[in-house]
C-alpha positions as a Markdown table, in Angstrom:
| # | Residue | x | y | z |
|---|---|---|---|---|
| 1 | Unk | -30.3 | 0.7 | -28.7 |
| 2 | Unk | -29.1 | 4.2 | -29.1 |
| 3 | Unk | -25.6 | 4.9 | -29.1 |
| 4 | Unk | -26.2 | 8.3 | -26.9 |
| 5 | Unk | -28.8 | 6.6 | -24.9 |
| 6 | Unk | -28.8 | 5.4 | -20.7 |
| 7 | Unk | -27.8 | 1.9 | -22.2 |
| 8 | Unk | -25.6 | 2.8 | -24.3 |
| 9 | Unk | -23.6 | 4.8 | -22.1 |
| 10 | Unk | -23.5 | 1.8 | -20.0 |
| 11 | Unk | -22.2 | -0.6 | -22.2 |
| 12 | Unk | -19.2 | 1.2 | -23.3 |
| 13 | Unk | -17.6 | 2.1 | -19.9 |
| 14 | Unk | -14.7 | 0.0 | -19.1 |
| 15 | Unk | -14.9 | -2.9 | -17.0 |
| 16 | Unk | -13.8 | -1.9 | -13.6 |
| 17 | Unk | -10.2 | -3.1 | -12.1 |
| 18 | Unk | -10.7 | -5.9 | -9.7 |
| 19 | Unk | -6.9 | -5.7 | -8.8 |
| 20 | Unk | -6.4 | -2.9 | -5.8 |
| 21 | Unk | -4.1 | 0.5 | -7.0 |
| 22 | Unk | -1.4 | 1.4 | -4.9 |
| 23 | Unk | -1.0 | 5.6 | -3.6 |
| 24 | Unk | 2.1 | 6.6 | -1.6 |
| 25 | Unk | 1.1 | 9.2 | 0.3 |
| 26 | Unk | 3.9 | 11.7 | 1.3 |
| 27 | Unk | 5.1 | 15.4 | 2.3 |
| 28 | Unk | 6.8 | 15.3 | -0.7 |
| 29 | Unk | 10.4 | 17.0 | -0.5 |
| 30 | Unk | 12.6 | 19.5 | -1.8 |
| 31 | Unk | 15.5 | 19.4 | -4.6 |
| 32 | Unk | 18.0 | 18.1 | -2.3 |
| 33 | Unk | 15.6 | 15.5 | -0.7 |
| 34 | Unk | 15.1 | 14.1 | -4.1 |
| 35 | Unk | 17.7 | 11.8 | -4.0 |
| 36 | Unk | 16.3 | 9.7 | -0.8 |
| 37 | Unk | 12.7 | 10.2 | -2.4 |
| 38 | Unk | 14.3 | 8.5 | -5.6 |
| 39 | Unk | 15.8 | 5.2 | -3.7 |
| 40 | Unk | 12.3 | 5.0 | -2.0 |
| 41 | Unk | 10.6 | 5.0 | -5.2 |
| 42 | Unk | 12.7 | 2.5 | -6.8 |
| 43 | Unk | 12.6 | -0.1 | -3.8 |
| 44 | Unk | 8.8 | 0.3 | -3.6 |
| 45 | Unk | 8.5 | -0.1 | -7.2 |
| 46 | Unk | 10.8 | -3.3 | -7.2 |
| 47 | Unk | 8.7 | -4.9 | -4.4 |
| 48 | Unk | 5.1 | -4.4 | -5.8 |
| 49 | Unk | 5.6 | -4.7 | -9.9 |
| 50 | Unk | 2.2 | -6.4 | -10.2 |
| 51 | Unk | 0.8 | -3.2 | -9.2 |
| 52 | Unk | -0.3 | 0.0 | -10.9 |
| 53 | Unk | 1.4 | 2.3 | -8.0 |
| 54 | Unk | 0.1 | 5.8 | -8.3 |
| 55 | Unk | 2.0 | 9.4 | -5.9 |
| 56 | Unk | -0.1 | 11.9 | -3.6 |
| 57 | Unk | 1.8 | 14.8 | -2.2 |
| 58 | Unk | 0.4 | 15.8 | 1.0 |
| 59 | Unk | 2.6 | 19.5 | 1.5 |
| 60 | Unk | 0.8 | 22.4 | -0.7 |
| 61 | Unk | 4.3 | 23.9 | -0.6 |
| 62 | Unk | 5.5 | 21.6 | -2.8 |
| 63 | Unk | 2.4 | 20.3 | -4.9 |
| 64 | Unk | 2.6 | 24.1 | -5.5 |
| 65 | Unk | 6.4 | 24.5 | -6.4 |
| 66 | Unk | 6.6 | 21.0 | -8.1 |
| 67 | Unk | 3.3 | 20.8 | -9.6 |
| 68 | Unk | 2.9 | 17.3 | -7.8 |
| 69 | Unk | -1.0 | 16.1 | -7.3 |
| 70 | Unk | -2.6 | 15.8 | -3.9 |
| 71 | Unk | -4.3 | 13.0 | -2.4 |
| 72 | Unk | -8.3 | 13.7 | -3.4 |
| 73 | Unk | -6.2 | 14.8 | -7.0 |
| 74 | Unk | -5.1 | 10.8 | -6.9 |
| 75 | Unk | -7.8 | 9.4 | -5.6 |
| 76 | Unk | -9.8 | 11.1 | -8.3 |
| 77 | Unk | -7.4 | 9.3 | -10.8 |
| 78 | Unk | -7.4 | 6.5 | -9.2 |
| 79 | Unk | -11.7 | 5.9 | -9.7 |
| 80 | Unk | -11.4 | 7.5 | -13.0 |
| 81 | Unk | -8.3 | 4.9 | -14.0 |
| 82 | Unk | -11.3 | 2.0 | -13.4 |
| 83 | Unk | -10.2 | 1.4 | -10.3 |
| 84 | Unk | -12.6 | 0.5 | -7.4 |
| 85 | Unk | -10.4 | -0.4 | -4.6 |
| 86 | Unk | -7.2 | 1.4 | -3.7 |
| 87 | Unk | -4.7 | 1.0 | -0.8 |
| 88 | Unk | -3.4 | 4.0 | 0.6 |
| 89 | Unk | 0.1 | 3.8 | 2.1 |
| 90 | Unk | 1.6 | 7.0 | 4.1 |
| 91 | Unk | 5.0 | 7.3 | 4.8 |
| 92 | Unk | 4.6 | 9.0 | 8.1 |
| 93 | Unk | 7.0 | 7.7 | 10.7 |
| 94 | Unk | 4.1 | 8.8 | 13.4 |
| 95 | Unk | 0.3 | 8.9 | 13.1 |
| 96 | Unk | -0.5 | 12.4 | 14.3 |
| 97 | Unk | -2.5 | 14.8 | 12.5 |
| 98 | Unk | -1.5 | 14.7 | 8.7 |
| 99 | Unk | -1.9 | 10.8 | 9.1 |
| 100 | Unk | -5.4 | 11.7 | 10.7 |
| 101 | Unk | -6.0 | 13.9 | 7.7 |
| 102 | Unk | -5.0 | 11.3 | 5.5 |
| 103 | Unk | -7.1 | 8.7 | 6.9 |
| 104 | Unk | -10.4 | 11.5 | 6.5 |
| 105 | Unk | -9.7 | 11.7 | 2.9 |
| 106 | Unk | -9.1 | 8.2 | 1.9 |
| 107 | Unk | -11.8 | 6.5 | 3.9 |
| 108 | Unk | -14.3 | 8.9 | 2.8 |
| 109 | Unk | -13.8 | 9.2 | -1.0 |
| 110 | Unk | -16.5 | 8.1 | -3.4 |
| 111 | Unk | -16.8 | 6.1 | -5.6 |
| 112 | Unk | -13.9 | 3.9 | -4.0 |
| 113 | Unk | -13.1 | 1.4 | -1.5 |
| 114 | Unk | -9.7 | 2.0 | 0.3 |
| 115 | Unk | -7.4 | 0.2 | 3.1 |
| 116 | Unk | -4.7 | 2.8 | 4.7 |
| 117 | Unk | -1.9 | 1.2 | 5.5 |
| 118 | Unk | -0.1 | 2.5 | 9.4 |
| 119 | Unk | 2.7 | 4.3 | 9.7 |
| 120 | Unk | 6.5 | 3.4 | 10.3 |
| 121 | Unk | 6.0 | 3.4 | 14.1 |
| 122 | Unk | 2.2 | 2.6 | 14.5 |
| 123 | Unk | 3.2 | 0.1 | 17.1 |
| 124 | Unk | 5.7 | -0.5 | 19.8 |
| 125 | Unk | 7.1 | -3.1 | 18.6 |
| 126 | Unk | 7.8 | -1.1 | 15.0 |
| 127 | Unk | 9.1 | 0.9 | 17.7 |
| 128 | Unk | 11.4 | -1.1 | 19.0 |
| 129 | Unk | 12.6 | -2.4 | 15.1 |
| 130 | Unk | 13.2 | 0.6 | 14.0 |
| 131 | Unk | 15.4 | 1.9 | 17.2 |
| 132 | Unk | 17.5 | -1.6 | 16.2 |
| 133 | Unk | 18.1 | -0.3 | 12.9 |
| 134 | Unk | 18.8 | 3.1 | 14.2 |
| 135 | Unk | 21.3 | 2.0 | 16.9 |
| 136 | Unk | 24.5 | 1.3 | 14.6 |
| 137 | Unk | 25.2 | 5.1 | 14.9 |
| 138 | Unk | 24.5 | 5.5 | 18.3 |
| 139 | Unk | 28.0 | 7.0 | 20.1 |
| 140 | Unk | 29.0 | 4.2 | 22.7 |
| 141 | Unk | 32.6 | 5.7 | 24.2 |
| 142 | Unk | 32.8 | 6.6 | 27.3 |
| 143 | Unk | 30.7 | 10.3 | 28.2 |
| 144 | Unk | 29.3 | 10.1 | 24.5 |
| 145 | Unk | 25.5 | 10.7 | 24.5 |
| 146 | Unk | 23.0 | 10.1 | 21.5 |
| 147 | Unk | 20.0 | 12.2 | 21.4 |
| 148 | Unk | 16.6 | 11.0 | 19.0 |
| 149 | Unk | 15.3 | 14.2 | 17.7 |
| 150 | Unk | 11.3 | 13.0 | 17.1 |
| 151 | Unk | 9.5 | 15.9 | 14.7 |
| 152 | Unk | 6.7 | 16.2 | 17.6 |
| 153 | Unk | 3.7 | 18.2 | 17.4 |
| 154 | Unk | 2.6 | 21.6 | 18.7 |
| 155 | Unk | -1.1 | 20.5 | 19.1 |
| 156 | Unk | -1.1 | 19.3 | 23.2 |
| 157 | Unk | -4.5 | 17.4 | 22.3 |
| 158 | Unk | -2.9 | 15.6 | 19.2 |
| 159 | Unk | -2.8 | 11.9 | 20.6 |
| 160 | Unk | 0.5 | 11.3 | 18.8 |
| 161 | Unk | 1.7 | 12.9 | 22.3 |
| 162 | Unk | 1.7 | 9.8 | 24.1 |
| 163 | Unk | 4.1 | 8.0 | 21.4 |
| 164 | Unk | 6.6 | 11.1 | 21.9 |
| 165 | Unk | 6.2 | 11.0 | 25.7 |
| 166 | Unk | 6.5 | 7.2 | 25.7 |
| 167 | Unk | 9.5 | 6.8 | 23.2 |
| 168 | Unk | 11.3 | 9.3 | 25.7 |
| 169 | Unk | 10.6 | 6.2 | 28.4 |
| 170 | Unk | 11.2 | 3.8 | 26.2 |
| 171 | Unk | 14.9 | 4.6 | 25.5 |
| 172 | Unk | 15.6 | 5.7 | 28.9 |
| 173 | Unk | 15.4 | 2.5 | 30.1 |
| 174 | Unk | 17.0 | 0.6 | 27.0 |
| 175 | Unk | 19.9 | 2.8 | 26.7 |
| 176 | Unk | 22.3 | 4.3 | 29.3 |
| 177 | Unk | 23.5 | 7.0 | 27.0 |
| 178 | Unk | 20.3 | 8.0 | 24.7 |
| 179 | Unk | 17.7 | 10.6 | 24.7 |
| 180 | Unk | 14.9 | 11.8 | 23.2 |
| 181 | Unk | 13.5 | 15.2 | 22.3 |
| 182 | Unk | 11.0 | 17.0 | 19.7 |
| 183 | Unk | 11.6 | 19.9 | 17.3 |
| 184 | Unk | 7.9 | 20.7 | 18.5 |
| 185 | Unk | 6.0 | 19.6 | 21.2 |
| 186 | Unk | 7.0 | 17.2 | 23.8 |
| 187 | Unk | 9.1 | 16.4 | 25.0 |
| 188 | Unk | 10.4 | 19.6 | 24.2 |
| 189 | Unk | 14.3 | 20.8 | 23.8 |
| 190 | Unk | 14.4 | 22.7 | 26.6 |
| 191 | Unk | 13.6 | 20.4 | 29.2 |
| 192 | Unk | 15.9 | 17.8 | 27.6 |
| 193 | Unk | 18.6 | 20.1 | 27.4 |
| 194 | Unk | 18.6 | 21.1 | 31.0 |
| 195 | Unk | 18.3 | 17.1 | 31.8 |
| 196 | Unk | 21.5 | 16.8 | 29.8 |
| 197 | Unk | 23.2 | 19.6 | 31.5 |
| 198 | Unk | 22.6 | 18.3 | 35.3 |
| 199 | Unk | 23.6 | 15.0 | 34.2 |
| 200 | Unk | 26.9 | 16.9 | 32.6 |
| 201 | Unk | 27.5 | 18.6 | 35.3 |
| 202 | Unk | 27.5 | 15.0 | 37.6 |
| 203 | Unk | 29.8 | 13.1 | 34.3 |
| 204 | Unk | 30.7 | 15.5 | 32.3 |
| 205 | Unk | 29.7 | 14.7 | 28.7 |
| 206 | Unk | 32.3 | 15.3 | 26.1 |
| 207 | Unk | 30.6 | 14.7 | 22.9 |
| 208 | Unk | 26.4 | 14.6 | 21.6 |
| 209 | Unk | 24.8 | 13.1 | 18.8 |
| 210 | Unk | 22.1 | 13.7 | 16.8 |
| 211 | Unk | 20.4 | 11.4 | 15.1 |
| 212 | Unk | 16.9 | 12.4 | 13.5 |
| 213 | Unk | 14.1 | 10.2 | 13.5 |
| 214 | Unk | 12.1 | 12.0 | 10.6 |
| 215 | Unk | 11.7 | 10.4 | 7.1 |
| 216 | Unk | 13.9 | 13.3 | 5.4 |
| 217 | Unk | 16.6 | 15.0 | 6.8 |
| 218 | Unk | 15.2 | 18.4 | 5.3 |
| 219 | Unk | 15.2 | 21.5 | 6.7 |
| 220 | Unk | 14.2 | 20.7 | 10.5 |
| 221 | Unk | 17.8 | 18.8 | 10.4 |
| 222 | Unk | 19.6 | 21.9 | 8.6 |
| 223 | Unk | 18.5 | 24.4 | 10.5 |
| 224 | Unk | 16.7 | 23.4 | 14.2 |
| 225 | Unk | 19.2 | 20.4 | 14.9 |
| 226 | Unk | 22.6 | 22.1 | 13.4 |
| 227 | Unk | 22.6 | 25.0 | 12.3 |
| 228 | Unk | 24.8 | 28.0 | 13.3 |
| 229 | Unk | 22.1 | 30.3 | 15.4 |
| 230 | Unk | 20.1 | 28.9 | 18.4 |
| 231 | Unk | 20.1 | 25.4 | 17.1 |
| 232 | Unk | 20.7 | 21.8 | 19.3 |
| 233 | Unk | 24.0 | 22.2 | 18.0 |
| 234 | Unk | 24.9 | 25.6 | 19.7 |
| 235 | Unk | 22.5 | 24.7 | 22.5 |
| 236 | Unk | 25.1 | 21.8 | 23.4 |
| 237 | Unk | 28.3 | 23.4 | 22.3 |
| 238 | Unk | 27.4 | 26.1 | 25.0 |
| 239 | Unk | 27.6 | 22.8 | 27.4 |
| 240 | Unk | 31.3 | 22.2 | 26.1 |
| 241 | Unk | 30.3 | 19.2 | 24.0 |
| 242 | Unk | 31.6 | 18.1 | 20.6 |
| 243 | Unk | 28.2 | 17.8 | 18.2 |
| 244 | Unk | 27.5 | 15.7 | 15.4 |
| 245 | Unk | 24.6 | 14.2 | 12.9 |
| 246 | Unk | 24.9 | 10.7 | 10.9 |
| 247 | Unk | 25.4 | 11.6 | 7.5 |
| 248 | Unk | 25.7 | 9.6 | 3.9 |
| 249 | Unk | 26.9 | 10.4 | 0.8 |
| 250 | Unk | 24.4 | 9.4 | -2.0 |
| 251 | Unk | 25.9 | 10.2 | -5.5 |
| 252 | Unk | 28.5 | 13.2 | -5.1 |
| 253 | Unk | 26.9 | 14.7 | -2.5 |
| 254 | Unk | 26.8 | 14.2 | 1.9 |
| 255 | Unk | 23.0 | 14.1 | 3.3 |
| 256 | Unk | 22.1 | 14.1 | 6.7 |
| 257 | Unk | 20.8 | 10.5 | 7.3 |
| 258 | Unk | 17.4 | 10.5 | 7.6 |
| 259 | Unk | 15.1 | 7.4 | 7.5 |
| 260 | Unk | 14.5 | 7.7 | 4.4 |
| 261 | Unk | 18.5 | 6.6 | 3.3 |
| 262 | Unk | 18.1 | 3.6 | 5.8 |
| 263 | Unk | 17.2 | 0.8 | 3.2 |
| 264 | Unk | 15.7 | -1.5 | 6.0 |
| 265 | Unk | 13.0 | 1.2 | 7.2 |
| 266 | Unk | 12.0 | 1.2 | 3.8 |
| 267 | Unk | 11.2 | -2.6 | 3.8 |
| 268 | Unk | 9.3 | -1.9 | 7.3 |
| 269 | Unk | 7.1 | 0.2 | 4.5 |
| 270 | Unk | 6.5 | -2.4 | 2.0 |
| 271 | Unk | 6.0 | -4.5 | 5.0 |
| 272 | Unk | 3.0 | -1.9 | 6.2 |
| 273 | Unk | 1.6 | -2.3 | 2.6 |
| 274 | Unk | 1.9 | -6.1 | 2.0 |
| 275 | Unk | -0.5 | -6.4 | 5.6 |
| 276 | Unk | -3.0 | -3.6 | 4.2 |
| 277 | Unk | -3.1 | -5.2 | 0.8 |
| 278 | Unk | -3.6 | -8.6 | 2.5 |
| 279 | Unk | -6.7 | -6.9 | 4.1 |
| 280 | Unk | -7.7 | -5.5 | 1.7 |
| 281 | Unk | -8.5 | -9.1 | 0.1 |
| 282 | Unk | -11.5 | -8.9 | 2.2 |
| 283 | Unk | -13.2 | -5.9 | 1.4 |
């Protein structure tokens, strides 16, 4: 048998991994959302040591800037690493378009055989769990309003739409004093805003807060929610009101809280992974 030869080559590739790899699939983050993407890393690390856990960056902004790999980068690793089953874990708190994209490239990748694991709020009843956790900071005086600021969408066919539209609903009728709005899309600021005003101008409303339901607190938070030119925060100052955000302080420096700091939204994660690694036990 020649060394060089079909047979040859065959008998000296390693034996493949029977064991599935792990990829966390995220936007990735700036400098300053480092320190949320660091606690993340650690808890998910913590929670699935048996696993080789591999990082795809789904923003070209910041693969670019960081020099981070994207998803088809790791999934290419991941099939050269000997691997021939991989689960595929997003940390999208909606399944709208990137998630879509995310699904396309997994699903579809030679060579491999891959589970993706759903999003923070695939389901209502995530839904529901994660507004519970949420709800500590809600305002609860007396003419103190909470408004949900949801990323949203500017595609009108994305079907992420209906979740927007029906976590709008859904608070409405658990909460007395809580709202819910979209940086883009629907339902959109505007509309919100002008619900907010003819309900302040029946009770007036003394103080608004702000709570985002993104995984980091990046720049939408920073600039669309509070910054100092045609912002939320001006939109209701204008109105009279007192505006504020949840913050934290992680090391020597103050965040805005996104879901990312809240430690239990990160076990609703490893939660989504433990069920797609438990399916994946049949494939």
């Amino acid at each position: 048998m020649h060394q060089h030869g079909y047979i040859g080559r065959k008998m000296r590739l390693p034996k493949l991994k029977d064991h599935p790899a792990i990829i966390i699939a995220t936007f990735g983050s700036s400098t300053k959302g480092q320190a949320a993407m660091d606690d993340v890393e650690a808890q998910i690390a913590e929670t699935f040591a048996d696993h080789q856990i591999y990082w795809a960056y789904t923003s070209e902004i910041i693969r670019r800037k960081r020099g981070l790999p994207s998803l088809l980068e790791t999934l290419a690793k991941v099939e050269s690493d000997g691997y021939r089953k991989a689960v595929v874990q997003p940390l999208h708190v909606f399944p709208g378009t990137e998630y879509q994209q995310v699904q396309e490239s997994s699903l579809y990748f030679p060579g491999l055989r891959v589970v993706l694991g759903e999003t923070l709020c695939h389901r209502w009843n995530f839904i529901e769990s994660v507004l519970e956790e949420v709800s500590p900071d809600f305002l609860t005086g007396e003419n103190q309003i909470n408004l949900l600021a949801l990323h949203g969408t500017p595609l009108a066919a994305d079907p992420v739409n209906t979740i927007y539209m029906g976590i709008s609903q859904l608070v409405s009728g658990m909460y007395d004093n809580v709202y819910a709005a979209t940086v883009e899309g629907v339902p959109n600021i505007q509309s919100v805003a002008n619900q907010i005003k003819k309900n302040h101008a029946r009770t007036p409303f003394t103080r608004i807060r702000l709570i985002p339901m993104m995984f980091l607190a990046g720049m939408h938070v920073e600039a669309d929610l509070m910054g100092d030119k045609e912002s939320w925060r001006t939109i209701f100052e204008d109105m009279g009101m007192a505006v504020d955000c949840p913050t934290i302080t992680c090391g020597a420096q103050e965040y805005f809280k996104g879901l990312a700091f809240r430690k239990t939204c990160i076990q609703f994660f490893c939660q989504r992974l433990k069920r797609a690694l438990d399916l994946m036990k049949h494939y």
